[in-house]
BADORO-666637 format. One record per residue (C-alpha): residue in three letters; x, z, y. Coordinates in nm, 4 decimals, decimal comma. Each point is the difference from the previous one (the first is absolute). Layout:
<recs>
 res       c1       c3       c2
 ALA        X        Z        Y
...
</recs>
This chain:
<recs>
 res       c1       c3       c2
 UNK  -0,3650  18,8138 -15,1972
 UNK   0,3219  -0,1124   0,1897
 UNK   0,2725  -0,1197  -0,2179
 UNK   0,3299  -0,0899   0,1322
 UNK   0,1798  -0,2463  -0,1941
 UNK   0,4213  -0,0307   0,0217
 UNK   0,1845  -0,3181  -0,1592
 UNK   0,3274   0,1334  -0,1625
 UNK   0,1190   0,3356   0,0833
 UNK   0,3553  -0,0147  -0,0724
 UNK   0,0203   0,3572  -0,0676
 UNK  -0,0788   0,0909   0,3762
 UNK  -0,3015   0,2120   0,0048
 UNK   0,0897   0,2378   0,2835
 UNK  -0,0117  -0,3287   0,2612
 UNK  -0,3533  -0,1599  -0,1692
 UNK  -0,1364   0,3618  -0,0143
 UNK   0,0481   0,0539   0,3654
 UNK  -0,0878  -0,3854   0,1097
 UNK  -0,3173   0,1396  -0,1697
 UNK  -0,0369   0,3074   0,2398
 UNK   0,0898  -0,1766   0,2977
 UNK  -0,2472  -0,2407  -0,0954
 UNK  -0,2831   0,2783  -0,0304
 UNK   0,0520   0,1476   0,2931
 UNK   0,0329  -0,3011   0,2252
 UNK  -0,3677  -0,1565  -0,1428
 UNK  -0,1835   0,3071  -0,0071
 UNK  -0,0238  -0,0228  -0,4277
 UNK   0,0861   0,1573  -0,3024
 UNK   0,1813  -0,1967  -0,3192
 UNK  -0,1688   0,1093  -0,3447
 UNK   0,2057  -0,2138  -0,2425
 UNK   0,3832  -0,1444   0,0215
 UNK   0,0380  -0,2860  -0,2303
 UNK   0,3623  -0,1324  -0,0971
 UNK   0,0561  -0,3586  -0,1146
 UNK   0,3122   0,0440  -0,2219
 UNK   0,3741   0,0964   0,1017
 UNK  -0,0770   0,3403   0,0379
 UNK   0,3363   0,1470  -0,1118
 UNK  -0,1106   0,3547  -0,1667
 UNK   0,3468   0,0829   0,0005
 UNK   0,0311   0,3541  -0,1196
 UNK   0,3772   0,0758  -0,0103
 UNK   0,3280  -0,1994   0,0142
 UNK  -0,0242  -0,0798  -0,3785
 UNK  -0,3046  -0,1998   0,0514
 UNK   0,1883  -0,2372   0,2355
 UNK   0,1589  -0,1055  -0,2877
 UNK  -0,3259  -0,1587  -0,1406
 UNK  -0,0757  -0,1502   0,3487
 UNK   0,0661  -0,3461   0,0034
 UNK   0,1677  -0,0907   0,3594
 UNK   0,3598  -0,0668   0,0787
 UNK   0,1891   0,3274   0,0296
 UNK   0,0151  -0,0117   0,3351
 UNK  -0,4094   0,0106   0,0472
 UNK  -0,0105   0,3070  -0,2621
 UNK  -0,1029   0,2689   0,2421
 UNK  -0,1938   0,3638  -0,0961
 UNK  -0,2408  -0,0422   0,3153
 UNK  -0,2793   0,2111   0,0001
 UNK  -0,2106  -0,0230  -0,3102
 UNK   0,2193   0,3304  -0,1403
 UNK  -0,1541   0,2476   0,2218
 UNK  -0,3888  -0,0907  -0,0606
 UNK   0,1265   0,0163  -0,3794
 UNK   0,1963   0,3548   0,0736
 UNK  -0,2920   0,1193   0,1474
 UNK   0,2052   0,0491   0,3910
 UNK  -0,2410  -0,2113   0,1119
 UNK  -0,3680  -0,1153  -0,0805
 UNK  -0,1131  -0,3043   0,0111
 UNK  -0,2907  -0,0509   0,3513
 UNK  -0,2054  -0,1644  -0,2089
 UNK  -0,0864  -0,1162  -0,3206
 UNK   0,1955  -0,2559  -0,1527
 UNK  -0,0292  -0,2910  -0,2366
 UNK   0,2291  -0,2366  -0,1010
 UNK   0,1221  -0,2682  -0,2062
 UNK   0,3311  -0,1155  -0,1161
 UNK   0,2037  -0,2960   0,1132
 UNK   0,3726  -0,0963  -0,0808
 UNK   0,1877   0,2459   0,1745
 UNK  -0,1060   0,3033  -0,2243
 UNK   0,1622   0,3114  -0,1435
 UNK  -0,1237  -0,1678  -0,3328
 UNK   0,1058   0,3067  -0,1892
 UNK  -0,2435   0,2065   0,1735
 UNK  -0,3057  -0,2259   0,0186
 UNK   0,0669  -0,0530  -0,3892
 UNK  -0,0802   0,3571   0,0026
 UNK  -0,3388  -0,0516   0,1096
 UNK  -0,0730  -0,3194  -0,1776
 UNK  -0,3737   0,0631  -0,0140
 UNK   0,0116   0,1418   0,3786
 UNK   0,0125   0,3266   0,1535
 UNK   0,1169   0,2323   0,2910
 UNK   0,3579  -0,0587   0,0742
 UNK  -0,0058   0,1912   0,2898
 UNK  -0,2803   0,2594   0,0923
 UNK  -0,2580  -0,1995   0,1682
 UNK   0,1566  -0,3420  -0,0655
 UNK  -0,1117  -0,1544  -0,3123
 UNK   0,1175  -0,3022  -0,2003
 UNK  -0,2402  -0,2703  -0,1492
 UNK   0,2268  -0,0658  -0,2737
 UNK   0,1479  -0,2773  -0,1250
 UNK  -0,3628  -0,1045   0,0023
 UNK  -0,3063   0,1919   0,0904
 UNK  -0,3937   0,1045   0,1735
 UNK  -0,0248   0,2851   0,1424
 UNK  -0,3133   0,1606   0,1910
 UNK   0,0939   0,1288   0,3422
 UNK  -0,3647   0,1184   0,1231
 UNK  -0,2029  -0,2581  -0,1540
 UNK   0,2499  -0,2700   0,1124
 UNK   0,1310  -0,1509  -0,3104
 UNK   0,3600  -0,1021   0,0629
 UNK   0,2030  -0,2272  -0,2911
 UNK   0,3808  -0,1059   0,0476
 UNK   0,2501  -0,1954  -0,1817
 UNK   0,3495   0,0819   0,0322
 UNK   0,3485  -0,2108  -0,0303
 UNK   0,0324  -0,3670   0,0741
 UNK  -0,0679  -0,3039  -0,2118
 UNK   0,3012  -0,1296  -0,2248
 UNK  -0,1285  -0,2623  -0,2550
 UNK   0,3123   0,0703  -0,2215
 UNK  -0,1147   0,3317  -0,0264
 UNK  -0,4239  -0,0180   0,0144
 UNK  -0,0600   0,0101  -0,3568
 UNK   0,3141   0,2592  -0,1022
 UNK  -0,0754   0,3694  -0,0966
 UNK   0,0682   0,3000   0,2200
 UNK   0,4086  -0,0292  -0,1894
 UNK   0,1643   0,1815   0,3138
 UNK   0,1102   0,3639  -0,0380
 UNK   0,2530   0,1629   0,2614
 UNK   0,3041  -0,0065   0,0027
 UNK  -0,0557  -0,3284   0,1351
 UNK   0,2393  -0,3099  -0,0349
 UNK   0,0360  -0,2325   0,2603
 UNK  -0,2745  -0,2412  -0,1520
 UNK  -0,2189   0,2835  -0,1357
 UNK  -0,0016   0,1659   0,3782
 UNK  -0,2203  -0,3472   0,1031
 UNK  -0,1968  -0,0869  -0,2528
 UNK  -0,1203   0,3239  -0,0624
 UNK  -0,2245  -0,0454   0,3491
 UNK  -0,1294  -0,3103  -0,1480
 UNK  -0,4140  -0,0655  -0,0530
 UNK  -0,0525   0,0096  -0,3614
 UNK  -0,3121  -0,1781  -0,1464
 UNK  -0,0929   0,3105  -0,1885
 UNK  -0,0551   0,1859   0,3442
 UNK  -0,1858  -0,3365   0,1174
 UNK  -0,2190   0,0225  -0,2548
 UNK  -0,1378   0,3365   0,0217
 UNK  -0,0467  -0,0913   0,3288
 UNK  -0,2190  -0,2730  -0,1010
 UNK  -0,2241   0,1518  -0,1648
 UNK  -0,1129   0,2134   0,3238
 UNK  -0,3926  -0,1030  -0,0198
 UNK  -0,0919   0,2437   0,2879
 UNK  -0,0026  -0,0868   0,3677
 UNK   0,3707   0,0783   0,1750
 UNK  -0,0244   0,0454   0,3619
 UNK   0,3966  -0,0239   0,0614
 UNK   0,2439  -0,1145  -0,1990
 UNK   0,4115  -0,0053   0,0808
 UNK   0,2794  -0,2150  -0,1146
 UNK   0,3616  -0,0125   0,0868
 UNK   0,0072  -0,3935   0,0055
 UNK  -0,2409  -0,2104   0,1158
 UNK  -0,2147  -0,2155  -0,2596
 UNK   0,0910  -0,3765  -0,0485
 UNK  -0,1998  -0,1969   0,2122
 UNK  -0,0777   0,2643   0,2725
 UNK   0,1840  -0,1812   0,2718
 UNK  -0,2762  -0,2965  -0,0172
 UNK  -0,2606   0,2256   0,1491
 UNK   0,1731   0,1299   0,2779
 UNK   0,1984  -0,1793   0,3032
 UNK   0,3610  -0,1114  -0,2265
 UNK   0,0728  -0,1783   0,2753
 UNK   0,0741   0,2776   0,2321
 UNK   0,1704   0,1719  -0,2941
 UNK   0,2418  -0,3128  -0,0675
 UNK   0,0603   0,0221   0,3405
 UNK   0,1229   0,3659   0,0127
 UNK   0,1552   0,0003  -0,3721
 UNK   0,0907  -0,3413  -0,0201
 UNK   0,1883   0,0191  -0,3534
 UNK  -0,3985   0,0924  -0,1309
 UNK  -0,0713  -0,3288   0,0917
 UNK   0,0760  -0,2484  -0,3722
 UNK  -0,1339   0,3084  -0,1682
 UNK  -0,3287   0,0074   0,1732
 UNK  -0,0160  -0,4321   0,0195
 UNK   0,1184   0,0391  -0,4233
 UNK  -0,2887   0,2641  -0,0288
 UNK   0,2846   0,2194  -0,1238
 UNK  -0,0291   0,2970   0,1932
 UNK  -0,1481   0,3008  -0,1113
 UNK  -0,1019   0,1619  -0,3453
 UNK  -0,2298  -0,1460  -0,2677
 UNK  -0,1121   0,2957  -0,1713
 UNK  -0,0560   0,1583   0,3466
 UNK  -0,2336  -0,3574   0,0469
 UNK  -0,1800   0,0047  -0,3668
 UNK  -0,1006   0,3605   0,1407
 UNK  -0,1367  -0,0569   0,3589
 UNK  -0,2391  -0,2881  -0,1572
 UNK  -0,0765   0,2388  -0,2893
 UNK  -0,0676   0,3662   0,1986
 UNK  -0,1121  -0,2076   0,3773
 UNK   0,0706   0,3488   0,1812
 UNK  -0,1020   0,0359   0,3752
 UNK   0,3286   0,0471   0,0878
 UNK   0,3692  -0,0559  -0,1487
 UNK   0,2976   0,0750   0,1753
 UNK   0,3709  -0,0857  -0,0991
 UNK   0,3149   0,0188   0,1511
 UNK   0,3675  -0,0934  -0,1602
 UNK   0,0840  -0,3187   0,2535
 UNK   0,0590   0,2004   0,3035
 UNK  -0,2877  -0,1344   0,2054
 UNK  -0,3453   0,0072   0,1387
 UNK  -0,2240  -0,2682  -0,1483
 UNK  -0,4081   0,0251  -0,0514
 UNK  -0,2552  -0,2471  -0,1514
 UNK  -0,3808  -0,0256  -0,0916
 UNK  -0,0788  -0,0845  -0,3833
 UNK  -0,2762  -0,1237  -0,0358
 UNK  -0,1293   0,0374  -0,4011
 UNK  -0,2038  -0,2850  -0,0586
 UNK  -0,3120  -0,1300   0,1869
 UNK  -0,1563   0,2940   0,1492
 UNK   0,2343   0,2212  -0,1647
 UNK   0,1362   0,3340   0,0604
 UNK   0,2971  -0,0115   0,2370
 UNK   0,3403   0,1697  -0,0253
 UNK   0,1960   0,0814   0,3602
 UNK   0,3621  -0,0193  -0,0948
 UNK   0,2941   0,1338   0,2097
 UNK   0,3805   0,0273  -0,0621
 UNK   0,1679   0,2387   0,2201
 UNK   0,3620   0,0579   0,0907
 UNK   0,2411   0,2686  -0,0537
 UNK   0,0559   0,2791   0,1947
 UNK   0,2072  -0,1001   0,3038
 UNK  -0,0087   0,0609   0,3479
 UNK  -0,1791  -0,3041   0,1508
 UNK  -0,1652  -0,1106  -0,3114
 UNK  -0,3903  -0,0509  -0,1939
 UNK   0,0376   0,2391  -0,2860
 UNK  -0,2998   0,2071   0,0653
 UNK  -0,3532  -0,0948   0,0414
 UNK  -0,3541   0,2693   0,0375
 UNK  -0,2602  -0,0724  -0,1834
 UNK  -0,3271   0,1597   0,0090
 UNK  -0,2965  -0,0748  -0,3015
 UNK  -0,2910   0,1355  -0,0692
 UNK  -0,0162   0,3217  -0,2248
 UNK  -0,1423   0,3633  -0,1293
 UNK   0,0431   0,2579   0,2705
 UNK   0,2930   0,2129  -0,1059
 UNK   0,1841   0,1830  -0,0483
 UNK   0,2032  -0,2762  -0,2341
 UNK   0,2614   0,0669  -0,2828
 UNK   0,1750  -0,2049  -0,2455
 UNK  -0,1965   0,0151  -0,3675
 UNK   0,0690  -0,2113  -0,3294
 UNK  -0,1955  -0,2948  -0,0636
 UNK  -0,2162   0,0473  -0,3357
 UNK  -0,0033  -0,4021   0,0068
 UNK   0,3860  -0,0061   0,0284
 UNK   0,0387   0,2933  -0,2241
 UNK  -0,2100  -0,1961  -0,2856
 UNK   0,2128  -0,2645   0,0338
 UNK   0,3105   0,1747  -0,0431
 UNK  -0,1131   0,1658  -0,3141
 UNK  -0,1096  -0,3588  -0,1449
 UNK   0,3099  -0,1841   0,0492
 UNK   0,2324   0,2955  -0,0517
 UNK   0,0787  -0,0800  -0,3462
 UNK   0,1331  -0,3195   0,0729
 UNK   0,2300   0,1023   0,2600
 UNK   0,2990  -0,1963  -0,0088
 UNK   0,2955   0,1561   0,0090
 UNK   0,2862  -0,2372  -0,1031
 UNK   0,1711  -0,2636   0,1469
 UNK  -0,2675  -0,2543  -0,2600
 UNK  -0,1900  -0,3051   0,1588
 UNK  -0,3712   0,1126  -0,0381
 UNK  -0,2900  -0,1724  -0,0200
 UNK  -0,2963   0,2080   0,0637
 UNK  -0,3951  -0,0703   0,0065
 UNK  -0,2647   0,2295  -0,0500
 UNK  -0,4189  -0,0530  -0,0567
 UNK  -0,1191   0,4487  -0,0298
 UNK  -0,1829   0,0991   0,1861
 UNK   0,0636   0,2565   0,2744
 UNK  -0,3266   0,2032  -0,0695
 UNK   0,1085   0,2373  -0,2752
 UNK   0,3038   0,0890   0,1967
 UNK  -0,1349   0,0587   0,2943
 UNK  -0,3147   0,2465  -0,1413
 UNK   0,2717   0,1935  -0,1769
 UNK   0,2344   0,0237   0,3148
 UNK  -0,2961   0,1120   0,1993
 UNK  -0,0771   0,2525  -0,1961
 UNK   0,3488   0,1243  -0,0159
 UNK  -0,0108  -0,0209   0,3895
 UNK  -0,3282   0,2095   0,0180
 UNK   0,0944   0,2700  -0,1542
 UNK   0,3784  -0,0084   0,1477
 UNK  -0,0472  -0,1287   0,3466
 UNK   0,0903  -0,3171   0,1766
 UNK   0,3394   0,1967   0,1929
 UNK   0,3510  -0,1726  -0,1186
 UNK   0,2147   0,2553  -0,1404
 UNK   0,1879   0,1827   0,2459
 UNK   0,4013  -0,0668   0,1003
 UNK   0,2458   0,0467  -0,1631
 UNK   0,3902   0,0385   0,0894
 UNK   0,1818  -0,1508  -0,2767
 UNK   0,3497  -0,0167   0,1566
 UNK   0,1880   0,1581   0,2759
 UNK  -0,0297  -0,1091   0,3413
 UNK   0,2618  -0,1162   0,2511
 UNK   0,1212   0,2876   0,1563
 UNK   0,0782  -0,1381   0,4082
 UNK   0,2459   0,3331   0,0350
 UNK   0,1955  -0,1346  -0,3141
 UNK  -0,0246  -0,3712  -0,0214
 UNK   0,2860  -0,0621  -0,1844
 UNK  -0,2319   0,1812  -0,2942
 UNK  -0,0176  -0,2752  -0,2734
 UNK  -0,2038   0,2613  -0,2343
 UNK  -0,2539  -0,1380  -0,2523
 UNK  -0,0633   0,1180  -0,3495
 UNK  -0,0093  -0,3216  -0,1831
 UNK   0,0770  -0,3602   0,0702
 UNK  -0,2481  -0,0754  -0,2405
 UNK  -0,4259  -0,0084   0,0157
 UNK  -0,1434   0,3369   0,0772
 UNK  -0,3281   0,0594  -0,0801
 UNK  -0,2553   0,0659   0,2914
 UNK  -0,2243   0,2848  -0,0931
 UNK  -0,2957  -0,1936   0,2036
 UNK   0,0805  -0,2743  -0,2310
 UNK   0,0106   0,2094  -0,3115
 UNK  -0,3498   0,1469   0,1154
 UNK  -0,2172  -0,3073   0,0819
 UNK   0,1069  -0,1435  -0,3567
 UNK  -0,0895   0,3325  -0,1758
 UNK  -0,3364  -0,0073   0,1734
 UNK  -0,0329  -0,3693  -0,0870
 UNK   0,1179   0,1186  -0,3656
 UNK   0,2543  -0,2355   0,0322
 UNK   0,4040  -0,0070  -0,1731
 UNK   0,2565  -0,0138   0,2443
 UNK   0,2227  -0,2990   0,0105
 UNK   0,1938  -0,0335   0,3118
 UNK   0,3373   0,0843  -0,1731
 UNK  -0,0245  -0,1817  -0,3026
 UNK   0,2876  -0,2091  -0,0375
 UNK   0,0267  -0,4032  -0,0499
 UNK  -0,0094   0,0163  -0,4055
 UNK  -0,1079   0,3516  -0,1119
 UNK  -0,2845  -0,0553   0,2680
 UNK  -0,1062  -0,2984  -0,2053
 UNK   0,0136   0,1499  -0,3666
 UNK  -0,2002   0,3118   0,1671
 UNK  -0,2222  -0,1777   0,2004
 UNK  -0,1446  -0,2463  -0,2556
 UNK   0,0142   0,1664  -0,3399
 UNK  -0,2005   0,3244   0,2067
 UNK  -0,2427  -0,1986   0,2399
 UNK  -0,0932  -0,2798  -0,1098
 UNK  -0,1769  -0,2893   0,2420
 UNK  -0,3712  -0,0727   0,0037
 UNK   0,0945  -0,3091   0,2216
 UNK   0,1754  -0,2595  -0,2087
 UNK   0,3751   0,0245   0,1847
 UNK   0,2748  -0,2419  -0,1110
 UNK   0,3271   0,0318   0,1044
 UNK   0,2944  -0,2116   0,0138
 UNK   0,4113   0,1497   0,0688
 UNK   0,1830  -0,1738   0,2363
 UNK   0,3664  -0,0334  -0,0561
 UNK   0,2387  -0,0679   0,3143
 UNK  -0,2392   0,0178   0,2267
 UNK   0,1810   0,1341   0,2863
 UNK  -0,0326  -0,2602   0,2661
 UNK  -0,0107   0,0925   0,3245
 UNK  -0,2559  -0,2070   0,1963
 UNK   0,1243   0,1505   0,3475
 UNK   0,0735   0,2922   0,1869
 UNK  -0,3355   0,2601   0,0413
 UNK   0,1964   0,1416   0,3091
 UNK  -0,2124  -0,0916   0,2551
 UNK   0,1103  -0,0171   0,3914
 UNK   0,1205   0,3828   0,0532
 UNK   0,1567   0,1449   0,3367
 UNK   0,1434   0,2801   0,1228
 UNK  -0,2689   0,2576   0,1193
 UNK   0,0061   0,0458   0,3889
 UNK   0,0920   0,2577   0,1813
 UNK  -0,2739   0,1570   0,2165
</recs>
């Protein structure tokens, strides 16, 4: 299988889709796989821009709307993760994952997936410490602290992670894990971002969930993006370990490293994107304590996945491993009226896929509980197996820095 991989997108999938082609036809190949390290911009209409977090002048529609219209279909499957520069409002949507486009599918906010028998997980977001141990508070309309930290790794979705036991071939993150840069030449990347440099030397640089989970899962191969350049290093997992090949890549640019081929051993396809019964079992174990206010939480769990797992299975046998198909849940931007601002609510909308994988998992739906209804509901109906405290925090609205990343204008062809 050949699986190209593309740092952050930026919302410009017309230009990666046809670096792609050009690239097939000049080596003689065929891609199987796009993978998307975060940025990705699913931008359905103008009203999403307003849950975009850029500067107003870098809130563009791009092209994401017309592989979500259905004008165009995306070349080749897609997978991808979020980063900071999200329609959050949309990828709230599909929380657990799902198609937001037909053929391009998101992880999640994080998620395993089975593409073939390639077993791909993801995080998405970047690491805020103020944040890590918060509930999923944010609901659009989003205020001007809400539209950040709603993008931020939570230690709920860490954990679920953590408890992957199975082998993950690939895994994606938007930033890099703490510590990367010490297995990979940070000299040369000091010298070409040189304001990394008392970040990498304070071992400050990067994401410590994203860390905690490249020693726990010790994938073949983890790719990140977020810092807007090319960097790769060797991890080696203890003496005579398994090893994990790590790459950052850049974003899409004319003259710049934001896509990489990379071709691993698999099934003979044809390949399609399927739901993890692994995944799936976790979901349905640690649904119940599902955070959903803006609480500190501290969460631990001993079950076992086993039980889960035989009973997702044999929901999967007799349903079938297919994600539930796409669904349109607003209207798209319309190119021959683009002053169009038309959206039926400002509000959470309930995805249909999302609605459907939780009935199947037998599941209540929480995405639009609010702050302290959500609470009352959530722990006088489903109560926790897993011994969660939880402790408010009052004032806690400290900004530790801007999440706007280095953004430019998109170049003109």
């Amino acid at each position: 299988m050949k699986i190209a991989v593309e740092g952050c997108m930026h919302g410009d999938l017309d230009t990666v889709y046809a670096t792609i082609k050009r690239l097939e036809e000049s080596e003689n190949t065929k891609i199987d796989l796009l993978l998307c390290c975060g940025d990705f911009q699913a931008v359905r209409n103008k009203k999403d821009l307003q849950s975009l977090n850029v500067p107003p002048k870098f809130r563009h529609m791009n092209s994401f709307w017309k592989y979500y219209s259905g004008e165009v279909t995306a070349p080749y499957p897609t997978i991808f993760i979020g980063g900071n520069h999200e329609a959050s409002n949309y990828m709230w949507e599909l929380y657990y994952g799902g198609w937001a486009a037909p053929n391009i599918f998101f992880l999640g906010f994080a998620g395993v997936i089975k593409f073939g028998n390639i077993r791909i997980g993801g995080l998405s977001g970047i690491y805020k410490s103020r944040d890590y141990k918060l509930g999923h508070y944010e609901r659009p309309p989003y205020d001007d602290r809400s539209i950040r930290s709603v993008y931020h790794v939570r230690q709920y979705d860490v954990l679920k992670l953590m408890h992957v036991e199975e082998p993950i071939d690939i895994f994606l993150s938007h930033d890099w894990p703490l510590g990367i840069t010490e297995y990979g030449n940070w000299e040369k990347l000091v010298r070409q971002k040189p304001f990394f440099k008392e970040e990498v030397q304070m071992r400050t640089l990067g994401s410590k969930p994203a860390a905690e989970l490249l020693k726990k899962l010790k994938p073949p191969y983890w790719f990140s993006a977020h810092l807007h350049c090319r960097f790769p290093a060797i991890i080696q997992h203890g003496e005579n370990g398994p090893v994990t090949r790590f790459l950052a890549l850049d974003k899409c640019l004319p003259g710049r490293k934001f896509l990489q081929i990379l071709e691993i051993e698999s099934d003979p396809g044809p390949y399609e994107v399927r739901y993890d019964e692994e995944w799936l079992a976790i979901t349905r174990k640690f649904n119940n304590i599902f955070p959903l206010f803006r609480n500190s939480v501290q969460l631990g769990s001993d079950l076992d996945n086993q039980d889960y797992l035989f009973w997702v299975r044999s929901k999967l046998n007799a349903r079938g491993t297919k994600p539930f198909d796409f669904s349109q849940t607003v209207p798209s931007f319309d190119s021959s009226n683009p002053c169009s601002t038309h959206s039926p609510s400002a509000g959470h909308i309930r995805n249909p896929q999302t609605e459907s994988l939780l009935q199947l998992l037998e599941l209540p739906y929480l995405l639009d509980m609010t702050n302290e209804a959500g609470r009352q509901k959530q722990f006088t109906e489903f109560s926790s197996p897993l011994g969660l405290s939880q402790n408010y925090l009052e004032g806690d609205d400290v900004d530790e820095g801007d999440d706007v990343d280095e953004l430019e204008e998109p170049s003109t062809p």
